[in-house]
N, C-alpha and C positions, 0 to 999 in steps of 0.2 A: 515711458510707457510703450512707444512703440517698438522701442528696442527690444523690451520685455515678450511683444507678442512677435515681434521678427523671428526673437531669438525661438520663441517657446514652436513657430512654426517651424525654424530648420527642425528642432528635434525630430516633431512627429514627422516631417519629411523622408528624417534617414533615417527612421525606424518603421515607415511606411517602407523604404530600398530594402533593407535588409530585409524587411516579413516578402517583397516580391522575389529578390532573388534567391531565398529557402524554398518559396514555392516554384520557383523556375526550375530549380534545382532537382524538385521531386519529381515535377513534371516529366523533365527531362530522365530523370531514373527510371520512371514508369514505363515511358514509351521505349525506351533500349531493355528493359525486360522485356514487356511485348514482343519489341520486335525479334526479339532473340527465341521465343516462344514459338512465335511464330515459323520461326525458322526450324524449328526443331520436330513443332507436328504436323504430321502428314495431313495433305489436305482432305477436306472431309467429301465423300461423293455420297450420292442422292439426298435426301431428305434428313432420314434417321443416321446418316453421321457412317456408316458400315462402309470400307473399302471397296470391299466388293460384295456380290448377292448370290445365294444357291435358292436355288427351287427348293421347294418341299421337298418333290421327288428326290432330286440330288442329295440331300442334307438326309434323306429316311436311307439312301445307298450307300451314303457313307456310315452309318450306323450298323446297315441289317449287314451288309458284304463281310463286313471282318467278323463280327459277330459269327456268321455261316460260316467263313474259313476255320475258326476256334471250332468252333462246335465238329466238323469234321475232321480237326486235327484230332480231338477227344476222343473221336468213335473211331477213327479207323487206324491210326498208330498205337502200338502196344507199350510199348518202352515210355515210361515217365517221365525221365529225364528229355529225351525226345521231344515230349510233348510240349513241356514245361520250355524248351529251345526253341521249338516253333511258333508257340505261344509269344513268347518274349520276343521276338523278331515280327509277328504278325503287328504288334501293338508298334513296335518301333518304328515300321515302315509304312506301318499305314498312312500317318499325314502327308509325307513323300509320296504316296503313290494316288492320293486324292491330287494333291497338286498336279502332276506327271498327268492324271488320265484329264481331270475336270478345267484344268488352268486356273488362272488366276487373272480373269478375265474382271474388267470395271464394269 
């Protein structure tokens, strides 16, 4: 009889080892995702998570400024094609030139 419950205890034993080291195992996968996660996103500055901040003011100049440049390419060049070339160049260099004047300050 004791044999019976010795034996009936290894079992649950090593089937209590194996259910730990599958969960060790996950554990361990979890936390080298994370960390690898971790690694990869940039860290978060202030509160709402945003690298960096613009003013109103700033974020309404980067709006109206190119906008005004378009709209006097429109009225004051004649030639279409022209227009449609400066156009295309004002939109491509705008984010480059908010960078270059505003920075990209934290």
């Amino acid at each position: 009889m004791s044999k019976e419950r010795a034996r009936r205890r290894a079992e649950r034993l090593a089937v209590l080892e194996r259910e730990k080291a599958v969960r060790a195992r996950r554990v361990a996968r979890r936390q080298r995702r994370r960390a690898v996660l971790r690694k990869l996103t940039p860290p978060r500055i202030g509160s709402d998570g945003r690298l960096y901040h613009r003013s109103r003011r700033q974020r309404a100049g980067i709006l109206i400024v190119p906008l005004l440049a378009i709209a006097a390419v429109w009225l004051f060049i004649p030639e279409t094609a022209l227009r449609i070339l400066l156009t295309v160049l004002l939109v491509l260099a705008a984010p480059a030139l908010v960078v270059v004047v505003l920075g990209r300050r934290p």
